[in-house]
VEXTI-268271 format. One line per field, with one value per atom (N, C-alpha, C, O): residue number from 1; residue in one letter; x, y, z. Coordinates in nm, 2 decimals, always signed. Each point is the difference from the previous one (the first is absolute). Layout:
resi: [NUM:...]
resn: [A:...]
c1: [X:...]
c2: [Y:...]
c3: [Z:...]
END
This chain:
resi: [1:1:1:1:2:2:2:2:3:3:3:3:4:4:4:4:5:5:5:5:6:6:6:6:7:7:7:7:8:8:8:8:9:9:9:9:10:10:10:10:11:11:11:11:12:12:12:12:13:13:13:13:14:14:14:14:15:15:15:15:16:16:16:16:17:17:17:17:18:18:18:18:19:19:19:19:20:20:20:20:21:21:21:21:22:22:22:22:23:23:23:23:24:24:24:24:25:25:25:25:26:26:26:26:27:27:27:27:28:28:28:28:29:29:29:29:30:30:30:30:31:31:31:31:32:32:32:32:33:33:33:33:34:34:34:34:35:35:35:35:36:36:36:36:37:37:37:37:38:38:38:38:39:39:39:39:40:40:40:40:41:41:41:41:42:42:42:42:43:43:43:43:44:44:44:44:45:45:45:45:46:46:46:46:47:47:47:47:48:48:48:48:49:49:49:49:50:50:50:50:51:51:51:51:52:52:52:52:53:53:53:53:54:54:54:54:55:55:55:55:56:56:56:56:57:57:57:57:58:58:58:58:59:59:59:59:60:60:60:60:61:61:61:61:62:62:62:62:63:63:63:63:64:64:64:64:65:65:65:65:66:66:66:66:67:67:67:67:68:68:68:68:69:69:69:69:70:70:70:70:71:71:71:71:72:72:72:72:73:73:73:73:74:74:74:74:75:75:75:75:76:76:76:76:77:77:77:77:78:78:78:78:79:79:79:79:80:80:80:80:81:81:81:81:82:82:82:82:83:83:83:83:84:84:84:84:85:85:85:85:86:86:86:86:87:87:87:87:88:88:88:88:89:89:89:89:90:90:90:90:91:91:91:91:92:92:92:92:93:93:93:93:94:94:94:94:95:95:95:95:96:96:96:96:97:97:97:97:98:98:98:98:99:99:99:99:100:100:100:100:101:101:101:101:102:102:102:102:103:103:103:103:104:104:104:104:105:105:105:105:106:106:106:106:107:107:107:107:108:108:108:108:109:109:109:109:110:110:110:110:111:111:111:111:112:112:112:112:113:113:113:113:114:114:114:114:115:115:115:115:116:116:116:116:117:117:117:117:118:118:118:118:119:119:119:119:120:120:120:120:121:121:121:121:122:122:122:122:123:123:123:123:124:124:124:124:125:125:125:125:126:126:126:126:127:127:127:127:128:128:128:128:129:129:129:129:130:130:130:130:131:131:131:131:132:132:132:132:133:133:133:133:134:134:134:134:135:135:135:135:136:136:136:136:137:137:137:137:138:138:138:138:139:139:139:139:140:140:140:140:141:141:141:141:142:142:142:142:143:143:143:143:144:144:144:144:145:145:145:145:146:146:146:146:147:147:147:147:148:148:148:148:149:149:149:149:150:150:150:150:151:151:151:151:152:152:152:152:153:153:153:153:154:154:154:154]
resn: [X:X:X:X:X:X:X:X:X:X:X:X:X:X:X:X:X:X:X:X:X:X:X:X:X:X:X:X:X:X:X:X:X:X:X:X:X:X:X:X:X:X:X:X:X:X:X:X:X:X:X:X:X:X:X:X:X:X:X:X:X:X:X:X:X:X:X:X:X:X:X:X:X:X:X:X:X:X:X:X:X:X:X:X:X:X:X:X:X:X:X:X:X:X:X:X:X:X:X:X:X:X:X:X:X:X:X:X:X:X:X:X:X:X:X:X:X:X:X:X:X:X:X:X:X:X:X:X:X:X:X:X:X:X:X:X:X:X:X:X:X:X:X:X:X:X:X:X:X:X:X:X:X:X:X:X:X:X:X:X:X:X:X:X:X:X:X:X:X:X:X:X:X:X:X:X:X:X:X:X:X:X:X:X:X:X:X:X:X:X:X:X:X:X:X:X:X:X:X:X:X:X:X:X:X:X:X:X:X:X:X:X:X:X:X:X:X:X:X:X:X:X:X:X:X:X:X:X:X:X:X:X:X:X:X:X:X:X:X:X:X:X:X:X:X:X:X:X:X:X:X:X:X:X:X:X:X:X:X:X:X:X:X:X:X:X:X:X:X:X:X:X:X:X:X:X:X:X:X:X:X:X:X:X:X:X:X:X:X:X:X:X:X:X:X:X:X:X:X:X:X:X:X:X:X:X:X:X:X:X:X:X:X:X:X:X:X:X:X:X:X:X:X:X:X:X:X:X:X:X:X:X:X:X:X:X:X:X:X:X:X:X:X:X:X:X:X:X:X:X:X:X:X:X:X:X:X:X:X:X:X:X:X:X:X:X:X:X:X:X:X:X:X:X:X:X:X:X:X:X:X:X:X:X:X:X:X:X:X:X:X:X:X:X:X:X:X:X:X:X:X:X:X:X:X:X:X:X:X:X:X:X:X:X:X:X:X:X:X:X:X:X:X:X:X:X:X:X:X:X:X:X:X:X:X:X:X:X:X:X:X:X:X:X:X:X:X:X:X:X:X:X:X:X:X:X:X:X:X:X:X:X:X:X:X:X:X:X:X:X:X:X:X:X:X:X:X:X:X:X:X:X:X:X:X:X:X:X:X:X:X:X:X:X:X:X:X:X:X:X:X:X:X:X:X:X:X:X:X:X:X:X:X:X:X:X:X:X:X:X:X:X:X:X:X:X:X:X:X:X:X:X:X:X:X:X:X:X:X:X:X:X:X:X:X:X:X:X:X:X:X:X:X:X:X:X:X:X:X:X:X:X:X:X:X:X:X:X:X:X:X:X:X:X:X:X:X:X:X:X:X:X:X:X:X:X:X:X:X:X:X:X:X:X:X:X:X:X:X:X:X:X:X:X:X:X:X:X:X:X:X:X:X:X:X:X]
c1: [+0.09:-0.05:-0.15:-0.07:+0.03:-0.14:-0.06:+0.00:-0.12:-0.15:-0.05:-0.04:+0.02:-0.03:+0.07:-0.07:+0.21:+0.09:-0.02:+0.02:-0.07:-0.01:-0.07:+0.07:-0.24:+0.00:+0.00:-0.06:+0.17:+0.05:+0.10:-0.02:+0.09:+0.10:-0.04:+0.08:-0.22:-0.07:+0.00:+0.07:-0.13:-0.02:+0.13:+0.00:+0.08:+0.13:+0.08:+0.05:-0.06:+0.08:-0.06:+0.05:-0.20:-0.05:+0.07:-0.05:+0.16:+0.04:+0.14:+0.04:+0.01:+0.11:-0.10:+0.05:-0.16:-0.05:-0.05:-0.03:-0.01:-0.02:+0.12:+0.00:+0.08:+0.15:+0.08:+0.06:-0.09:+0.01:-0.09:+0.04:-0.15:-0.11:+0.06:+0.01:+0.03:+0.03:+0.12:+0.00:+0.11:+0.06:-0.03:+0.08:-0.22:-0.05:+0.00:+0.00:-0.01:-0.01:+0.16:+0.12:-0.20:+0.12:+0.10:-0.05:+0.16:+0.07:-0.05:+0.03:-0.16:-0.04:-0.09:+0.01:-0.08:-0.11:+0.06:-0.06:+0.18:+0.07:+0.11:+0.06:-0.08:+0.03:-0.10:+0.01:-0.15:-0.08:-0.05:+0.00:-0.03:-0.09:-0.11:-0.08:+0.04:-0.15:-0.10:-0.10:+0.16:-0.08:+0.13:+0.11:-0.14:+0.09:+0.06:-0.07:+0.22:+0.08:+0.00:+0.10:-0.16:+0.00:+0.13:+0.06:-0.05:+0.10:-0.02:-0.11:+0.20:+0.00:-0.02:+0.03:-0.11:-0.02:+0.16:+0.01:+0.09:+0.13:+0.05:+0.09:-0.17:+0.06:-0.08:+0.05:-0.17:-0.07:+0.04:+0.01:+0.02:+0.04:+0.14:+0.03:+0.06:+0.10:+0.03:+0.11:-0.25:+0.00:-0.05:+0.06:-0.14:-0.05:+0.12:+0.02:+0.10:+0.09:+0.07:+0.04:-0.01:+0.11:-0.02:+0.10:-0.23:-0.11:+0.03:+0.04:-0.04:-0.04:+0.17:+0.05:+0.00:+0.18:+0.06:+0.08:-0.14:+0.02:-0.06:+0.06:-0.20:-0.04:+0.07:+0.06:-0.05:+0.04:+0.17:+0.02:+0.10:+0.13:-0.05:+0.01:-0.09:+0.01:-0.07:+0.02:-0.11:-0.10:-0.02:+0.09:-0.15:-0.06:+0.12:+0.01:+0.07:+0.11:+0.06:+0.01:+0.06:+0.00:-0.06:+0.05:-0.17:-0.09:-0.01:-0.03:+0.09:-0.01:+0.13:+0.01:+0.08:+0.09:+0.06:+0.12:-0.20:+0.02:+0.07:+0.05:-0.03:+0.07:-0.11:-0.12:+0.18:-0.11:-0.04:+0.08:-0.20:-0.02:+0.03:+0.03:-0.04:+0.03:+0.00:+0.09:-0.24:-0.04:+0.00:-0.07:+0.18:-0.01:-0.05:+0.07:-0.23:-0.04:+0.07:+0.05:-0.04:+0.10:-0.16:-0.11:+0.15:-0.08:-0.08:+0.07:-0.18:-0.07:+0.01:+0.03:-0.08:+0.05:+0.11:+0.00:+0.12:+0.16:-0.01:+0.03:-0.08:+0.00:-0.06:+0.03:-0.12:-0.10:+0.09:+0.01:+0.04:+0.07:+0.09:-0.04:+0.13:+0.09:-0.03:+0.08:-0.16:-0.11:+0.01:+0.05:-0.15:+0.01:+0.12:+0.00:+0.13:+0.11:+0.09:+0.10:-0.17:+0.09:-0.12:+0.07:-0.16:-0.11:+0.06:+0.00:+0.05:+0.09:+0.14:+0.09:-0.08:+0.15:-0.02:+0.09:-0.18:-0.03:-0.07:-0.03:+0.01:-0.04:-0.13:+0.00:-0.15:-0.13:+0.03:-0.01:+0.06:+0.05:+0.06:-0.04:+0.15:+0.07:-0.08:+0.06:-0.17:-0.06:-0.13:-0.04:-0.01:-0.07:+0.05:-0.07:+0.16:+0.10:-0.01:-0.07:+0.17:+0.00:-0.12:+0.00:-0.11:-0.12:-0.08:-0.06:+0.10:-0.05:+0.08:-0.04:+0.20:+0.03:+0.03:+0.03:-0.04:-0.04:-0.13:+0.00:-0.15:-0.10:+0.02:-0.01:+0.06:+0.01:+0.06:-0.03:+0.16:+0.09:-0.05:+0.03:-0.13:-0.07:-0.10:-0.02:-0.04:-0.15:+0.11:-0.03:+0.11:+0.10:+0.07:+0.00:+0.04:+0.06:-0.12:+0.02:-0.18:-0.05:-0.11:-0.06:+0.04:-0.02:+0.13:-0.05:+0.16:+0.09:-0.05:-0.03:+0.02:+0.02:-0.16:-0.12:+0.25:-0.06:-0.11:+0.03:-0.17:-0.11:+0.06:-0.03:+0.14:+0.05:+0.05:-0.02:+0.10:+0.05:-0.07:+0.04:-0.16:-0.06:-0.10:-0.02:-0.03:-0.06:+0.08:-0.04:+0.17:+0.10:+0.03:+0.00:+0.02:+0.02:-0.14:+0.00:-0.11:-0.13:-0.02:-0.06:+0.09:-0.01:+0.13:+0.00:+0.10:+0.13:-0.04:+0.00:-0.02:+0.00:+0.09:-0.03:+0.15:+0.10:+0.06:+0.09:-0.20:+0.04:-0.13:-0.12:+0.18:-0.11:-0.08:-0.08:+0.15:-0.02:-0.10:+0.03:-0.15:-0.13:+0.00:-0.01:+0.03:-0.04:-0.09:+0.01:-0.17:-0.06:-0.12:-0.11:+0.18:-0.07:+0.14:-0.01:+0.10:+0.09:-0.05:+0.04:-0.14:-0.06:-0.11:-0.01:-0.13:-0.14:+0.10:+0.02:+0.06:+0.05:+0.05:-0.08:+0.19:+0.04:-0.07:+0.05:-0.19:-0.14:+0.01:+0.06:-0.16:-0.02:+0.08:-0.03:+0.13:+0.11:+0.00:-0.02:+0.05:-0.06:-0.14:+0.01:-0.10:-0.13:+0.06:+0.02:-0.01:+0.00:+0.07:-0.04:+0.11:+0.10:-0.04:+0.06:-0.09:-0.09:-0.08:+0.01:-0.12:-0.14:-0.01:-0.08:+0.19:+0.03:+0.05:-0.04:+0.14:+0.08:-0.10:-0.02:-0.04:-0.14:-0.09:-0.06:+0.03:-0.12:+0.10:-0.06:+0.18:+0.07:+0.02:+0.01:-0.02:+0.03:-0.12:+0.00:-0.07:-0.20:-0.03:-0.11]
c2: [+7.80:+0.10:+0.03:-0.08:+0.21:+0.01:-0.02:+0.02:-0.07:-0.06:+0.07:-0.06:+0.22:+0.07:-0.03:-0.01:-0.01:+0.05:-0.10:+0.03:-0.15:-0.12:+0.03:+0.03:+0.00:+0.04:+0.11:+0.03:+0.02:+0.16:-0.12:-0.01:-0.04:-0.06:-0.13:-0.07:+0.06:-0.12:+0.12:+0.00:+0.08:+0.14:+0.06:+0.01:+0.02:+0.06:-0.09:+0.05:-0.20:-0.08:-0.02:-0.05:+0.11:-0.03:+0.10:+0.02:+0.04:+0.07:-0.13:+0.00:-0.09:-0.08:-0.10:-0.04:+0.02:-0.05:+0.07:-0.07:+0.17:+0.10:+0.05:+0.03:-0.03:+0.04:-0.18:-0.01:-0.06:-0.12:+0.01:+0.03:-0.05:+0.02:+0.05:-0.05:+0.17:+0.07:-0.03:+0.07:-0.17:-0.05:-0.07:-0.03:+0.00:-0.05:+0.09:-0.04:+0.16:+0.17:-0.01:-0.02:+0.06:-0.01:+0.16:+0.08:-0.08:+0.12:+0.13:+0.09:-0.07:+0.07:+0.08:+0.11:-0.23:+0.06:+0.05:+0.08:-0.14:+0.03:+0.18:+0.06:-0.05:+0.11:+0.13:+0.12:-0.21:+0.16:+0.04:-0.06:+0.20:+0.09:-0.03:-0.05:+0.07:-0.04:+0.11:-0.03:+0.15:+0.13:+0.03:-0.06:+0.21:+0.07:+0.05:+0.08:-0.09:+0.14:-0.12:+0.03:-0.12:-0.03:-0.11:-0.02:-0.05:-0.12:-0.12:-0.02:-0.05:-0.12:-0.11:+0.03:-0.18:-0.07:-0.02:+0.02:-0.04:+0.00:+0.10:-0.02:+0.16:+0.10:-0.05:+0.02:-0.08:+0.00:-0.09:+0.05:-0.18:-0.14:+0.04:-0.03:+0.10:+0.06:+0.11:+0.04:+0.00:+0.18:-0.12:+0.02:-0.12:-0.07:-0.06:+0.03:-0.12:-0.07:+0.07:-0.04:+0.15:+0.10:+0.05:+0.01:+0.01:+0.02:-0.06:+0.06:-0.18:-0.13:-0.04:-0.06:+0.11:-0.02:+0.09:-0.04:+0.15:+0.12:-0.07:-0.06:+0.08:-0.05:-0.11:+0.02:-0.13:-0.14:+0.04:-0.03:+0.13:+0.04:+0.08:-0.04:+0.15:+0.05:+0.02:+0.08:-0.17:+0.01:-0.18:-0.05:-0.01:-0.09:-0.12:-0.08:+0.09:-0.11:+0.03:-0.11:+0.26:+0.10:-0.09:-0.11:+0.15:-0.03:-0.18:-0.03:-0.05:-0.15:-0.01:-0.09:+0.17:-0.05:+0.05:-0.04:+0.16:+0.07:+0.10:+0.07:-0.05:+0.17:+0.11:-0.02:+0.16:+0.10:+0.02:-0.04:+0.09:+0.04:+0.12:+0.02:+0.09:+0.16:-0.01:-0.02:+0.03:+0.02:+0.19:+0.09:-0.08:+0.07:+0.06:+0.02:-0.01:-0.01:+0.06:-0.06:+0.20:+0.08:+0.03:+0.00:+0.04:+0.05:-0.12:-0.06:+0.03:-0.11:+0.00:-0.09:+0.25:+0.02:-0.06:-0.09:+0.13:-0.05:-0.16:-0.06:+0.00:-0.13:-0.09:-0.12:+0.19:-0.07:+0.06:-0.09:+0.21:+0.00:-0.12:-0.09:+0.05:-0.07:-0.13:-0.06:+0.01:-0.16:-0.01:-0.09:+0.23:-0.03:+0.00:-0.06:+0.14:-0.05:-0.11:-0.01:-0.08:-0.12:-0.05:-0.07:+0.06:-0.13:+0.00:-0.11:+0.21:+0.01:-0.06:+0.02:-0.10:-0.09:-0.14:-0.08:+0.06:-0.16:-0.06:+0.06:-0.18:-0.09:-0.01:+0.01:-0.04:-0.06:-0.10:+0.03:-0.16:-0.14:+0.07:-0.03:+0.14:-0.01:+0.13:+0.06:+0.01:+0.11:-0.09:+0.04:-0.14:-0.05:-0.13:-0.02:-0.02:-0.08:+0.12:+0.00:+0.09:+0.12:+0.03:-0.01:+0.05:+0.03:-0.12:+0.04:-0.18:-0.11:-0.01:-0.05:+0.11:-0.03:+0.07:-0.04:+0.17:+0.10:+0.01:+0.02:-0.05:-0.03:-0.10:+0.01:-0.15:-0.06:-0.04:-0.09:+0.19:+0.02:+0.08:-0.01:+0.11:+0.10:-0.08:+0.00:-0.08:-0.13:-0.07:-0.01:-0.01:-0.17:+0.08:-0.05:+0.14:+0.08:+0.05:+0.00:+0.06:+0.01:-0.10:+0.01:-0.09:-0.14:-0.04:-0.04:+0.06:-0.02:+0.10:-0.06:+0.20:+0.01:+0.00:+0.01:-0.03:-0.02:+0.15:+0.11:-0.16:+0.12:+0.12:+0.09:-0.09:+0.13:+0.04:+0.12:-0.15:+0.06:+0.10:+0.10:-0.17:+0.12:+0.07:+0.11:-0.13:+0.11:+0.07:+0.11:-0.11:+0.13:+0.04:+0.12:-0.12:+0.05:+0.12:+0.12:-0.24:+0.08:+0.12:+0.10:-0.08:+0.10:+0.13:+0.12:-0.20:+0.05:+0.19:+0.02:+0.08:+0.13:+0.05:+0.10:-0.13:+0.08:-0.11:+0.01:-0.11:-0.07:+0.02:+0.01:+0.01:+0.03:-0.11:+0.00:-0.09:-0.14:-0.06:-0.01:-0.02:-0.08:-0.12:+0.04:-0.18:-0.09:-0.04:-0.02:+0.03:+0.01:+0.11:-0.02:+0.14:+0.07:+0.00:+0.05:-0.11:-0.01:-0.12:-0.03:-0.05:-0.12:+0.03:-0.02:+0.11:+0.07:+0.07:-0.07:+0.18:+0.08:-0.07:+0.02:-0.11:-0.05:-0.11:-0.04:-0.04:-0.05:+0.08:+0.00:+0.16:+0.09:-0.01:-0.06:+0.13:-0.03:-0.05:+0.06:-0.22:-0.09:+0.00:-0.05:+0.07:-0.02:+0.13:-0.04:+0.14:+0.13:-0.02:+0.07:-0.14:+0.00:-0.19:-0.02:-0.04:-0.15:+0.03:-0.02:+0.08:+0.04:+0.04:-0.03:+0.15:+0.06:-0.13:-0.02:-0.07:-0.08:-0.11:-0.05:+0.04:-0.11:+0.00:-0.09:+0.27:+0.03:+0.02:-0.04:+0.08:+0.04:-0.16:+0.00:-0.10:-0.17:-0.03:-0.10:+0.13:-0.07:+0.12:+0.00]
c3: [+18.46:-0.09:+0.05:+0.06:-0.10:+0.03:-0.05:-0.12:+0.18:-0.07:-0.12:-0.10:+0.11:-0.07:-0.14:-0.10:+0.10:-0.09:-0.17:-0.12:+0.21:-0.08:-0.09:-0.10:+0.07:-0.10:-0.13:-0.10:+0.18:-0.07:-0.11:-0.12:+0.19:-0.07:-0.08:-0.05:+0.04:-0.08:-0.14:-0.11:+0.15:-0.12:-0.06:-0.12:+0.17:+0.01:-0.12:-0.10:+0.15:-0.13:-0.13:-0.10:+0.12:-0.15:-0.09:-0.11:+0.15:-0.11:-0.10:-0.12:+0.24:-0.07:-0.11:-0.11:+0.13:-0.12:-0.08:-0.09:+0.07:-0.08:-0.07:-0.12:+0.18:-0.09:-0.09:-0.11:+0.18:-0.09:-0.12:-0.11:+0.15:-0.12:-0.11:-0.11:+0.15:-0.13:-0.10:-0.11:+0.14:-0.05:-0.12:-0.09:+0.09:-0.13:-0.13:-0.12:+0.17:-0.09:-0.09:+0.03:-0.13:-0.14:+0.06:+0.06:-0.10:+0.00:+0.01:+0.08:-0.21:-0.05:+0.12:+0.05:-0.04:+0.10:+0.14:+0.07:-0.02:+0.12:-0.04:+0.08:-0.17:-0.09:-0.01:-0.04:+0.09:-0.08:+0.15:+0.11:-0.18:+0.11:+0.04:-0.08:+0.20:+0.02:-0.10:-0.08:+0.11:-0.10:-0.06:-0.01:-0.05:-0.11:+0.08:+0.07:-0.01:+0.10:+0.12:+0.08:-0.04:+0.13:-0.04:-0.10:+0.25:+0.03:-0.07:-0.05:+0.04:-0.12:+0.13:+0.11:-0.16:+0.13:+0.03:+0.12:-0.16:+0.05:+0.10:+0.08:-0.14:+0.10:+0.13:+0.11:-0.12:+0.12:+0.09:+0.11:-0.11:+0.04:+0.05:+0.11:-0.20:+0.06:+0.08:+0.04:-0.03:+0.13:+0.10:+0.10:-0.08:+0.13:+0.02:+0.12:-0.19:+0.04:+0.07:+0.12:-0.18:+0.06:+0.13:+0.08:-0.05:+0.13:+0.08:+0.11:-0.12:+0.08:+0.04:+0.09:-0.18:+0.02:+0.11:+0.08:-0.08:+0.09:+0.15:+0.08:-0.07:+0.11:+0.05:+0.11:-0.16:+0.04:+0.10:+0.11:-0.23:+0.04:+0.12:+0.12:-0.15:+0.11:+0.11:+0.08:-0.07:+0.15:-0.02:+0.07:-0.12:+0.08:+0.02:+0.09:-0.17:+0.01:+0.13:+0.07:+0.01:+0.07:+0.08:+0.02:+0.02:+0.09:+0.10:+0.11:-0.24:-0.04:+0.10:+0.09:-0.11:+0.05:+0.11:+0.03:+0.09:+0.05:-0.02:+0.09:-0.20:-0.04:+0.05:+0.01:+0.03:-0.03:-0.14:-0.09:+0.05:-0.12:+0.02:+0.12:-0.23:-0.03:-0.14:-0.08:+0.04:-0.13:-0.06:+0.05:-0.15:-0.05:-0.16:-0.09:+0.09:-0.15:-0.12:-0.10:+0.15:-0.14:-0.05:+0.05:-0.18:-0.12:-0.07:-0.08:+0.09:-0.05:-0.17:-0.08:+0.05:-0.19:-0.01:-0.09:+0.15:-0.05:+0.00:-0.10:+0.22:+0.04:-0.11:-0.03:-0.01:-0.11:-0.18:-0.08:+0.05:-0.14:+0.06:-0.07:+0.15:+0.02:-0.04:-0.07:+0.11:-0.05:-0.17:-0.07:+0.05:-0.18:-0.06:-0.10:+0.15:-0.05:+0.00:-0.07:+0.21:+0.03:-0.09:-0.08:+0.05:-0.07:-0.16:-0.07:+0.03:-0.14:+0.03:-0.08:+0.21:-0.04:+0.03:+0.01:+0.01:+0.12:-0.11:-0.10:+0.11:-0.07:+0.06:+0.12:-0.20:+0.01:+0.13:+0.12:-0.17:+0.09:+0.17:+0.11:-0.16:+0.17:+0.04:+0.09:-0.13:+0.07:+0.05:+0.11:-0.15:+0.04:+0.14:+0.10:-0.12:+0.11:+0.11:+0.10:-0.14:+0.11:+0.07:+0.12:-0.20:+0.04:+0.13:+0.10:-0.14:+0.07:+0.11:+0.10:-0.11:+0.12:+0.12:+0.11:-0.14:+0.09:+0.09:+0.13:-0.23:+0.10:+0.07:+0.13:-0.20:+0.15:+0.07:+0.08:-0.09:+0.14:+0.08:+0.11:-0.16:+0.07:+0.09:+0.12:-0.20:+0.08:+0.08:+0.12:-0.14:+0.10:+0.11:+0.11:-0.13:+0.11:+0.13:+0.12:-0.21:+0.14:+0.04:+0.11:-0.18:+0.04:+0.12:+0.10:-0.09:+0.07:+0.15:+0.11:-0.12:+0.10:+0.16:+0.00:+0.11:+0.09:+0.02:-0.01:+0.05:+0.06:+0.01:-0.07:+0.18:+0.09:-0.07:+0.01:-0.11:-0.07:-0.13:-0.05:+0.04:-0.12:+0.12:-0.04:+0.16:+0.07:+0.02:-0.02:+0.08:+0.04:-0.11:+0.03:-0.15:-0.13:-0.01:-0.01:+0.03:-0.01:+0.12:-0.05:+0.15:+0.06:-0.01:-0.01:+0.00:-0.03:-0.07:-0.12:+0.20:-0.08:-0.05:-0.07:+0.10:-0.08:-0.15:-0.08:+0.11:-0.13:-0.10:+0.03:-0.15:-0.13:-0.09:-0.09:+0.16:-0.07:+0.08:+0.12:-0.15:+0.10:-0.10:-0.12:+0.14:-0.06:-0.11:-0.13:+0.28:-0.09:-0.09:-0.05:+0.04:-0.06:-0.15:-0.11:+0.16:-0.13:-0.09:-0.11:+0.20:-0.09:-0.11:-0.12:+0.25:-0.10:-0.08:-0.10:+0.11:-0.10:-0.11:-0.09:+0.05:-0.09:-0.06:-0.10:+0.14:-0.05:-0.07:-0.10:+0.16:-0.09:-0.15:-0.10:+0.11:-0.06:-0.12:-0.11:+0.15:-0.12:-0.07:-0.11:+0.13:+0.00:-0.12:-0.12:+0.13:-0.05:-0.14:-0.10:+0.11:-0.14:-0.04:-0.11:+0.12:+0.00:-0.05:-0.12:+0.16:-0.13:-0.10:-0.08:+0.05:-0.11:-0.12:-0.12:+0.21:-0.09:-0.07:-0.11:+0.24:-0.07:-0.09:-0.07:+0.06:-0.07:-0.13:-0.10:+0.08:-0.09:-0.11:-0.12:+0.20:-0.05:-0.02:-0.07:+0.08:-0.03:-0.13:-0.06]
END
């Protein structure tokens, strides 16, 4: 693995404790909106799971195992109504399981792979997928919807 990568992925898993944490949160609160009109922390935890489910199926597991990737995004709106309607069937307990075990099949898998393998990835131009700008990006990511949730619990 690359040097660089390590502490992307020290950052990257603070999201599986952050989604644990929240397991302590009564129904209610995993129920409410951050504001009036916006996502419930459930919709949120369940639009990153769903995320991290996508990526993981389709590129980096891919990648883990010498498959080509061929990431196809689609419609990010549709991608994301799709989340808030799966977060209205899943359970608190298995959206949070789900949640933990996506990131770190996503961490164990490129923890797994050999250097060459994420530099030809990383040069790769006809591939859309770069490692690690899919790491700063999805930091981003959490950090974005993490603060909201924090300031929303204090």
């Amino acid at each position: 693995m690359s040097a660089e990568l390590e502490p992307l992925l020290v950052v990257f898993k603070e999201w599986v404790e952050f989604a644990r944490s929240l397991q302590e949160q009564s129904e209610d609160i995993w129920n409410s909106s951050l504001e009036e009109g916006k996502w419930t922390i459930k919709d949120i935890v369940c639009h990153i799971m769903l995320w991290d489910k996508y990526f993981y199926e389709e590129a980096v597991h891919k990648m883990a195992t010498g498959q080509p990737v061929a990431l196809e995004l689609g419609d990010f709106d549709e991608f994301n109504k799709q989340a808030m309607v799966y977060a209205k069937t899943i359970s608190i307990q298995e959206l949070v399981d789900k949640a933990v075990f996506y990131r770190e099949a996503i961490i164990s898998d490129i923890r797994t792979m050999p250097a060459h393998v994420i530099e030809q990835n990383s040069k790769d131009p006809s591939n859309k997928f770069n490692l690690t700008e899919y790491l700063h990006d999805f930091i981003w990511h959490d950090q974005h919807h993490i603060n909201p949730i924090k300031d929303f619990l204090n």
